[in-house]
C-alpha positions as CSV (number, residue, x, y, z in Angstrom):
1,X,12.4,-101.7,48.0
2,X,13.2,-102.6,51.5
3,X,9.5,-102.7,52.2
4,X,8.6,-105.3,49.6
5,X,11.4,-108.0,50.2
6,X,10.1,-108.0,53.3
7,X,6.3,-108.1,52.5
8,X,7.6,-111.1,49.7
9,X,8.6,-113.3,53.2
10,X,5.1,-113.1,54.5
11,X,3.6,-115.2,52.0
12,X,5.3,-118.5,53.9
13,X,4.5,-118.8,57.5
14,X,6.6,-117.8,59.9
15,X,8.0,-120.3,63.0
16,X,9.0,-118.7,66.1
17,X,12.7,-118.3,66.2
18,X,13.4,-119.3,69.8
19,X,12.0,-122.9,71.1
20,X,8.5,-122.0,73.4
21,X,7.9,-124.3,76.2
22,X,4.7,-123.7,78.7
23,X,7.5,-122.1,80.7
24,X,8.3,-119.5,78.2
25,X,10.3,-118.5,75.5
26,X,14.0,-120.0,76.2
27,X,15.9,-117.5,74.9
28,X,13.7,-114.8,77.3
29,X,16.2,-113.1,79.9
30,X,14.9,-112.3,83.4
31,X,11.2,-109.8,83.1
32,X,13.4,-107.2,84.7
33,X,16.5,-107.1,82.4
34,X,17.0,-104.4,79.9
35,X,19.3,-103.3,77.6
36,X,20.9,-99.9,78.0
37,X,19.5,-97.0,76.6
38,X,20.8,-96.6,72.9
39,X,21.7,-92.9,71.6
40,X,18.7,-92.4,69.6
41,X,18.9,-89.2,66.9
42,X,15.9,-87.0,67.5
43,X,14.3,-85.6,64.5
44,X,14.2,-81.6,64.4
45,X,12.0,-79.3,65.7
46,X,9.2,-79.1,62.4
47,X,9.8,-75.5,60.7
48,X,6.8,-73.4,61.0
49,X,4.6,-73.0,58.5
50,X,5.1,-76.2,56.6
51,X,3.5,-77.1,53.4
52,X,3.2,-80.8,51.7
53,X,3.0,-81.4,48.0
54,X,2.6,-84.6,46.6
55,X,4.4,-84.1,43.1
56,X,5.1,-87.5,41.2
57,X,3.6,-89.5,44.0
58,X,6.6,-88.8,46.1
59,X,6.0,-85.9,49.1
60,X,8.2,-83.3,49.3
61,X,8.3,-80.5,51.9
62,X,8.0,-76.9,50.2
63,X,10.0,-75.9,53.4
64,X,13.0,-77.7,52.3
65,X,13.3,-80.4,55.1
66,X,14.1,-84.1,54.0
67,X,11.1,-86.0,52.0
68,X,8.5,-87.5,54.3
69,X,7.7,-91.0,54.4
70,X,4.1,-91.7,53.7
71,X,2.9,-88.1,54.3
72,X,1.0,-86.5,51.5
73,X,-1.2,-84.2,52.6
74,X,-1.1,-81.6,56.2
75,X,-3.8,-84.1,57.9
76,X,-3.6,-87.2,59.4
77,X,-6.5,-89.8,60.0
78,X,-8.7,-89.3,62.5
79,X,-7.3,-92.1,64.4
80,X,-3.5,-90.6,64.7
81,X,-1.6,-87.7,65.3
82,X,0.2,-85.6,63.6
83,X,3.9,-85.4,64.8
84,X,5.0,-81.4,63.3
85,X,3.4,-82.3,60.1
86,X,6.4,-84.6,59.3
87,X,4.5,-87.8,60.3
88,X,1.7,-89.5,61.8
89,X,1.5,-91.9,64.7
90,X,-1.7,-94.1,66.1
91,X,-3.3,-92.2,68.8
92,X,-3.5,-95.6,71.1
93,X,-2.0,-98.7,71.0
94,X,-3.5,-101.1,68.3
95,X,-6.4,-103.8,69.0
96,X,-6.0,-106.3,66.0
97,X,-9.2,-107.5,63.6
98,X,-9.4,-109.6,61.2
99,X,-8.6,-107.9,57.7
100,X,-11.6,-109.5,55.2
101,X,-14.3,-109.2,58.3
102,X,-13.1,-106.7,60.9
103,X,-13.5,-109.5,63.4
104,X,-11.9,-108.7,66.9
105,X,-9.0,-110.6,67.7
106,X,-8.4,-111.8,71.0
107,X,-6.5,-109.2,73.0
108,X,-4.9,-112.4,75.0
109,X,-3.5,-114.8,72.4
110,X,-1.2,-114.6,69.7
111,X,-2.9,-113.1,66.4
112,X,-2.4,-116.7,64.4
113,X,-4.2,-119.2,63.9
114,X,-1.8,-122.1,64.6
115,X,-0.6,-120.1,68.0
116,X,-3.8,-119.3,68.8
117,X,-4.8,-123.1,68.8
118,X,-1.6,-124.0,70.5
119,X,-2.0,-121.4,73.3
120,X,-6.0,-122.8,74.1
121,X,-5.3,-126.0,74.2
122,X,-1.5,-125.7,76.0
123,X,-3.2,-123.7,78.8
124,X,-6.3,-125.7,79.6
125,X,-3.9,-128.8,80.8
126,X,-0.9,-126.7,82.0
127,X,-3.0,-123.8,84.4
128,X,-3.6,-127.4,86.6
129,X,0.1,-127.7,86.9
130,X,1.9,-124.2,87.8
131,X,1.7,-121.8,90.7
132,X,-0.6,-121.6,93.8
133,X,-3.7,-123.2,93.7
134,X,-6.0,-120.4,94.2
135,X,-5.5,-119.3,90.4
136,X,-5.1,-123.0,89.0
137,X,-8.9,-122.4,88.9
138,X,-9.0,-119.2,86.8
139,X,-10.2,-120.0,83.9
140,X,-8.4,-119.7,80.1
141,X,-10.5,-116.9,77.8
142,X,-12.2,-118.2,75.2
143,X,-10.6,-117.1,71.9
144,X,-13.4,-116.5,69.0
145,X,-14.2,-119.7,66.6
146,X,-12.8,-118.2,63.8
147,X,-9.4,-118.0,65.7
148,X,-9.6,-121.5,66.1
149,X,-11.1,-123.3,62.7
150,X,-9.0,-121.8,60.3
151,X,-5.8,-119.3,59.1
152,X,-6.4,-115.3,59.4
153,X,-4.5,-112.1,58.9
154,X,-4.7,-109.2,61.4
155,X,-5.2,-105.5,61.2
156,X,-4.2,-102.9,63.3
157,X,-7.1,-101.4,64.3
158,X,-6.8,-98.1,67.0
159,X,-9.7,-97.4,69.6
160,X,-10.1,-95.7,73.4
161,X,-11.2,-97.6,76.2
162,X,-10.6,-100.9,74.8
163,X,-7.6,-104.0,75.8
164,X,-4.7,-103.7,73.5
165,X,-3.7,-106.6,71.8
166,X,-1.2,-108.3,73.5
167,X,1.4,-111.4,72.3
168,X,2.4,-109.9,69.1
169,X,5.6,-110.7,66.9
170,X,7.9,-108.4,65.4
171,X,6.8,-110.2,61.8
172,X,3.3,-109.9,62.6
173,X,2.7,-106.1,64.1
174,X,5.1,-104.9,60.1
175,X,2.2,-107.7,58.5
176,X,-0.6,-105.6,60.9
177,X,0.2,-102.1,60.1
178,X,0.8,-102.6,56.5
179,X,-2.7,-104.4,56.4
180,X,-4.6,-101.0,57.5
181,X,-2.8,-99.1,55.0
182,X,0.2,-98.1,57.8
183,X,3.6,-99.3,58.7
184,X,5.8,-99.9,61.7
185,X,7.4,-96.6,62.7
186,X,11.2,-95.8,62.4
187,X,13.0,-95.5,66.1
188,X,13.6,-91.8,65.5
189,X,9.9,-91.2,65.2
190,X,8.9,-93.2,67.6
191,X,11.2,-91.4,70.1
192,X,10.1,-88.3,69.0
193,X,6.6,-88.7,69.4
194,X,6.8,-90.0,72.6
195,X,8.9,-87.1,73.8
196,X,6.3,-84.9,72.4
197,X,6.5,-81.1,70.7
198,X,8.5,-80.1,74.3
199,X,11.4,-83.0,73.6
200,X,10.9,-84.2,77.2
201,X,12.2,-87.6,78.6
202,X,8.7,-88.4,79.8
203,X,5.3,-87.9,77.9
204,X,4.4,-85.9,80.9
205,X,8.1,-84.2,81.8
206,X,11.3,-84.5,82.9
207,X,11.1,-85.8,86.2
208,X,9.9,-89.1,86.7
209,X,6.6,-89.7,88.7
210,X,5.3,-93.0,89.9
211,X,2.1,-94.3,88.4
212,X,1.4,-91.1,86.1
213,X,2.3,-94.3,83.3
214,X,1.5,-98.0,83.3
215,X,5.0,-99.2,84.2
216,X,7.3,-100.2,87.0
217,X,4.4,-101.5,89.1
218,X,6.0,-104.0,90.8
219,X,3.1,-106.5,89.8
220,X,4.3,-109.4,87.6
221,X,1.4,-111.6,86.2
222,X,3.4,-114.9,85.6
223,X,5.1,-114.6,89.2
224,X,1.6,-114.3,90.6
225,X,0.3,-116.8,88.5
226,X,3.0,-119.5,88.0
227,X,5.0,-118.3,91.3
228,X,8.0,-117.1,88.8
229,X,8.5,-114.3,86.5
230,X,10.3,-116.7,84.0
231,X,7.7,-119.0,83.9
232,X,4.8,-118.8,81.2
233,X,4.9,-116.2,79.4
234,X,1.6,-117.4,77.0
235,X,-0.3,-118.1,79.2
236,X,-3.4,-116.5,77.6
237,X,-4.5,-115.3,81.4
238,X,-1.3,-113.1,81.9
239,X,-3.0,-109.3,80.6
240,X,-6.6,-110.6,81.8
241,X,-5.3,-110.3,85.7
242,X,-6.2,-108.4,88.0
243,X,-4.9,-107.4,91.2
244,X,-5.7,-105.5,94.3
245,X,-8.4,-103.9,92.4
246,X,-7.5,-103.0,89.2
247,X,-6.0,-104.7,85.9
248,X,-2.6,-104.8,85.2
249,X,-3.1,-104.1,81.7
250,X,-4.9,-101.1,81.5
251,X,-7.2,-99.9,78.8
252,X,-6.4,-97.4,76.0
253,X,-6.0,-93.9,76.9
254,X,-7.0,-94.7,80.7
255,X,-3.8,-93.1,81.5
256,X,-4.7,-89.7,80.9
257,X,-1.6,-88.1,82.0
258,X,0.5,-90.5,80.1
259,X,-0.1,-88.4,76.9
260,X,2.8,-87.4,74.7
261,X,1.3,-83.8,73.7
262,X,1.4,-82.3,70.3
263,X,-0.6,-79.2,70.0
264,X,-4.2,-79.8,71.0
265,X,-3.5,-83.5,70.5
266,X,-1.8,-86.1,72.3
267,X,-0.6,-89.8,72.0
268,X,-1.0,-92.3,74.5
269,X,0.4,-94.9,76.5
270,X,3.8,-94.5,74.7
271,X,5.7,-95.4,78.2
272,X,4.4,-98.4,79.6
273,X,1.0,-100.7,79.2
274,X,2.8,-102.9,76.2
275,X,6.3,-102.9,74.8
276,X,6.1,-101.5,71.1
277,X,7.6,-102.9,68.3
278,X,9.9,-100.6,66.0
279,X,10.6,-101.0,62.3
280,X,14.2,-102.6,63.0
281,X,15.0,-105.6,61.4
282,X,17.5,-107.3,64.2
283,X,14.0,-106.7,66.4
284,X,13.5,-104.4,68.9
285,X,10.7,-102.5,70.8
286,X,10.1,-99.7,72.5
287,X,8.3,-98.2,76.0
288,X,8.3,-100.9,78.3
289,X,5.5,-102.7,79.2
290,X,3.5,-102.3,82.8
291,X,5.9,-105.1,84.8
292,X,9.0,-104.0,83.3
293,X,10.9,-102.2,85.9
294,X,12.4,-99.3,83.7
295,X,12.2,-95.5,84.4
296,X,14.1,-95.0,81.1
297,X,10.9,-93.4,79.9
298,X,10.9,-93.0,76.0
299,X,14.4,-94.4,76.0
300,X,13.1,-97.3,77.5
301,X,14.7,-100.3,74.6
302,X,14.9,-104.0,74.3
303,X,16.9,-105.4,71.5
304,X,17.4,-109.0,73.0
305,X,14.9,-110.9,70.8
306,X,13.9,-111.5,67.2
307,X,11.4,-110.0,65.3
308,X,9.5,-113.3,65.3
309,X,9.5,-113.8,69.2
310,X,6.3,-113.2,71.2
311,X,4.7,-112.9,74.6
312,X,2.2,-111.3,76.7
313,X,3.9,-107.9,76.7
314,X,4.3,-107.0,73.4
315,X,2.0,-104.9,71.1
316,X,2.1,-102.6,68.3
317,X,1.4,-98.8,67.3
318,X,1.8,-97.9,63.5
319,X,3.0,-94.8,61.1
320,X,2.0,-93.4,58.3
């Protein structure tokens, strides 16, 4: 199974695949660069009424439709949403925990221990040394001990009104998901999901409206911080700004209108706040993240970087 080889290369820890300097990742192209949109097959409409069976531990839809993966009953957890009755997708974007103790994670460092480490102590020299001095004096968070003292294993975790977790690796959102019983979603249902039951390019519609998302704001953290967009992109500060008023990262389903709606439910957040990682094994996310100056909507892709590459703007959101 595809799922286990890859679950077999998590017992070994994984290095970052691109050299990381305190001015970023060096194989990162300019914040503002994005791939073209990549013809992404929709799945169907879901046939009305249909009815799951779970016979030999393998679902199968009475309705005819292709087997499900992961879906074995009509409900979802009370935590996602139920895409047609085909999948289910977290509600919000995930906040990480530690697996054994349900610890929170830090929402603004990588969910490692040896990056974590790496990240404190990087940024309490280098926030002296970049950018004007007005935010020199901002202060690095302080990560939780546990972070620090020893290795860990996240969880994705999904709750409202809280800071998604932020600086998240391909290799470590798969680890995440399939550590709360989920797994990364396919690009096909994460497209559809975000187009919601109407198929629309935009949670909200068609057209595309200014602020009804988290994205295109015009606000870069690292050229405010560092005086360039290039230029520290782990700098454990970046999703803890705020400016004129308000944080850049916003909290989960804050956004109200940003809601991908499927029947009396809704998803959201799915353009914009963090860049979402996909179950794609060249590495590739999804959405856009709140600086990235796309109005691709849920076509919004990057594909430049590999699944073990991390920075501020990238999170996760699982299926089951």
């Amino acid at each position: 199974m595809r799922s286990q080889r890859r679950l077999a290369r998590f017992a070994a820890p994984v290095a970052l695949a691109c050299a990381v300097s305190v001015s970023g990742c060096k194989c990162e192209p300019a914040a503002e660069e994005e791939a073209p949109p990549k013809p992404v097959r929709h799945l169907p409409p879901a046939p009305p009424p249909v009815t799951l069976y779970v016979p030999d531990a393998a679902a199968v839809v009475a309705s005819g439709s292709p087997p499900v993966r992961g879906v074995t009953s009509g409900t979802c957890p009370s935590e996602m949403v139920s895409i047609g009755g085909r999948f289910c997708i977290d509600r919000f974007e995930a906040s990480l925990v530690e697996t054994k103790t349900g610890q929170s994670l830090s929402p603004y460092y990588p969910p490692t221990f040896y990056h974590t480490r790496s990240a404190y102590k990087t940024w309490q020299r280098e926030r002296e040394n970049m950018g004007p001095a007005e935010y020199r004096i901002l202060p690095i968070p302080e990560p939780p001990e546990f972070q620090l003292t020893g290795s860990f294993e996240a969880k994705a975790t999904v709750e409202r009104g809280v800071t998604p977790s932020g600086y998240v690796s391909g290799v470590v959102a798969e680890r995440a998901c399939a550590n709360a019983g989920k797994r990364l979603c396919t690009e096909e249902e994460w497209v559809t999901a975000c187009r919601g039951e109407l198929d629309r390019k935009y949670p909200y519609g068609e057209v595309y409206e200014q602020g009804v998302c988290n994205v295109f704001n015009g606000k870069h953290p690292a050229a405010i911080l560092h005086g360039s967009a290039s230029k520290g992109h782990l700098d454990p500060r970046l999703n803890q700004f705020a400016y004129q008023g308000g944080p850049l990262l916003h909290t989960t389903g804050s956004n109200t209108r940003c809601a991908s709606r499927w029947g009396d439910d809704a998803v959201f957040d799915m353009v914009g706040n963090l860049d979402e990682w996909i179950d794609d094994e060249e590495g590739v996310f999804l959405g856009g993240f709140y600086a990235r100056n796309t109005r691709e909507g849920c076509l919004s892709r990057i594909s430049a970087h590999p699944r073990a590459y991390f920075d501020y703007s990238l999170g996760v959101r699982c299926c089951q």
